[in-house]
C-alpha positions in Angstrom: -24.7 -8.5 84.3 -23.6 -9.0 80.4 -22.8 -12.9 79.5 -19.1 -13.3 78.9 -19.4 -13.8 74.7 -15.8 -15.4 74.6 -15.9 -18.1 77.3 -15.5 -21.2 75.0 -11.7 -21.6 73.6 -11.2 -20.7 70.0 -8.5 -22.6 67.8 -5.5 -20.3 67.2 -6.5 -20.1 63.6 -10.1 -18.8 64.3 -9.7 -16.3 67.9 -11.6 -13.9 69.3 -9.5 -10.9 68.5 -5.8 -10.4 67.5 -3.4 -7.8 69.1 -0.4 -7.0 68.0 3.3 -5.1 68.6 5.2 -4.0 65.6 8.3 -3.0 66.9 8.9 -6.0 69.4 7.6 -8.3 66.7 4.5 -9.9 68.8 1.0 -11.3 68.0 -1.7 -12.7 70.8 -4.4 -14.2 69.5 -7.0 -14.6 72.3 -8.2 -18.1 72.5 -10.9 -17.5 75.6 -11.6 -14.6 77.9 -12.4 -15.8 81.7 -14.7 -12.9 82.5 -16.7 -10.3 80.2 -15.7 -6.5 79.7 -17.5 -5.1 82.8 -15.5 -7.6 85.3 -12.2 -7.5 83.4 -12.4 -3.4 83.7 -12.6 -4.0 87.4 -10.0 -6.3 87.8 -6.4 -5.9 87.5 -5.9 -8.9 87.4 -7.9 -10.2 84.5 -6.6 -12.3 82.3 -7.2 -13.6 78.7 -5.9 -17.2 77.3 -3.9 -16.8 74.3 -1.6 -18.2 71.8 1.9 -15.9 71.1 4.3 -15.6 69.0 7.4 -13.6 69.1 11.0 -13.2 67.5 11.8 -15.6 70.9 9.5 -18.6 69.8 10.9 -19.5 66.8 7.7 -18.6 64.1 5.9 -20.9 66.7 2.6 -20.5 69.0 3.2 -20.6 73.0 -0.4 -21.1 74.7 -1.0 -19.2 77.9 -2.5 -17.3 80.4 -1.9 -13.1 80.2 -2.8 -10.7 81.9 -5.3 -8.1 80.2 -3.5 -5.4 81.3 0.0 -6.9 79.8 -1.6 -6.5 76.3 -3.5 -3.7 76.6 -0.4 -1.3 77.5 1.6 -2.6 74.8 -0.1 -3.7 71.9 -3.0 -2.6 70.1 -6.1 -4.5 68.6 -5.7 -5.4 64.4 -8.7 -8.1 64.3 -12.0 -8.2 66.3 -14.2 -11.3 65.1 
């Protein structure tokens, strides 16, 4: 099994990767990932923790738990670090 390379929480100005949706107006920055690649392709209900903003927060970060899944249907990946 791979180690999971993003289990330590980032600050929102340094994350792991940032995914984005143009139309809607939304940005996740991942903060921490709770399982690596292999595992989170197995489970549906994986989940990253991440920091979003939207037209609905006010130019402000919300901090959360969402689902892989949520993001990966919606959004695509701008920044990998």
């Amino acid at each position: 099994m791979s180690k999971n390379e993003c289990a330590k929480t980032r600050k929102v100005d340094d994350p792991y990767e940032i995914w984005t949706h143009d139309m809607a107006g939304f940005e996740w920055r991942v903060l921490k990932k709770y399982q690596n690649a292999e595992n989170e392709a197995k489970n549906e209900y994986a989940r990253w923790f991440c920091a979003v903003k939207s037209p609905y927060t006010y130019d402000s970060w919300e901090y959360g738990d969402v689902y892989v899944k949520d993001i990966k249907d919606m959004a695509r990946r701008i920044e990998s670090f």
